[in-house]
C-alpha positions in Angstrom: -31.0 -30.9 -53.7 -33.0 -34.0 -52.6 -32.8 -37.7 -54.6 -36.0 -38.4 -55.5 -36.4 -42.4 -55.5 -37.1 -43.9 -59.2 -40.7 -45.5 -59.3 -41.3 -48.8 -58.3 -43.9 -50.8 -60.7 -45.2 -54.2 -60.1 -45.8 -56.5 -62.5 -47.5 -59.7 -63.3 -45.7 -60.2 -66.6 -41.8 -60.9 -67.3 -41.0 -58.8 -70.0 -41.8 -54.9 -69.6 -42.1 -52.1 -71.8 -41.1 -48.6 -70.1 -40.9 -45.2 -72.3 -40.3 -42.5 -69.5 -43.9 -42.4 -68.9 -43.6 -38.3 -69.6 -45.2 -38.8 -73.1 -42.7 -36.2 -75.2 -40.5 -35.6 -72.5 -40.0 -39.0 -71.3 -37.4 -41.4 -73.2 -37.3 -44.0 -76.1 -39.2 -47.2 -75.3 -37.4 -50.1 -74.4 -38.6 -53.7 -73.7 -37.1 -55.3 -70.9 -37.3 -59.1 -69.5 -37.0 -59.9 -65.9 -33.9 -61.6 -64.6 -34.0 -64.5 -62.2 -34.2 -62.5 -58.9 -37.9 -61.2 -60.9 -36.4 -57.5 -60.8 -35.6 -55.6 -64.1 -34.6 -51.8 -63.7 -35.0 -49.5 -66.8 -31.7 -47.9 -68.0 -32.8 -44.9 -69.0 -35.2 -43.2 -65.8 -34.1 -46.1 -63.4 -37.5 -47.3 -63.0 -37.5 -50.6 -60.9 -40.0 -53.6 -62.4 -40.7 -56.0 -59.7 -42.6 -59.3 -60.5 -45.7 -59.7 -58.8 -45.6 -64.0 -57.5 -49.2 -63.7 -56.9 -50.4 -63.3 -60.4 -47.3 -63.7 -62.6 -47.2 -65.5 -65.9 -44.6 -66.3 -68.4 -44.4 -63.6 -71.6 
């Protein structure tokens, strides 16, 4: 059976909200804030939140 790599999303804000993105089959929305490397990955579907340095702002 083949890994499938968790989605990468970039960002121009620091603190993220991710819910599975499968509407009902997806997973309980957490908010997450970016750490100082400007990565943040969800706990629950491993989705990775990069910061995007050309348009980011404070949240």
């Amino acid at each position: 059976m083949a890994y499938e790599a968790p989605e990468t999303v970039y960002v121009t804000e620091t603190k993220v909200a991710c819910d599975g993105g499968e509407g009902a089959l997806g997973h309980p929305r957490v908010y997450l804030s970016m750490g100082a490397d400007g990565k943040v990955e969800c706990p629950y579907c491993d989705r990775l939140f990069i910061l995007d340095q050309s348009g980011a702002k404070a949240a």
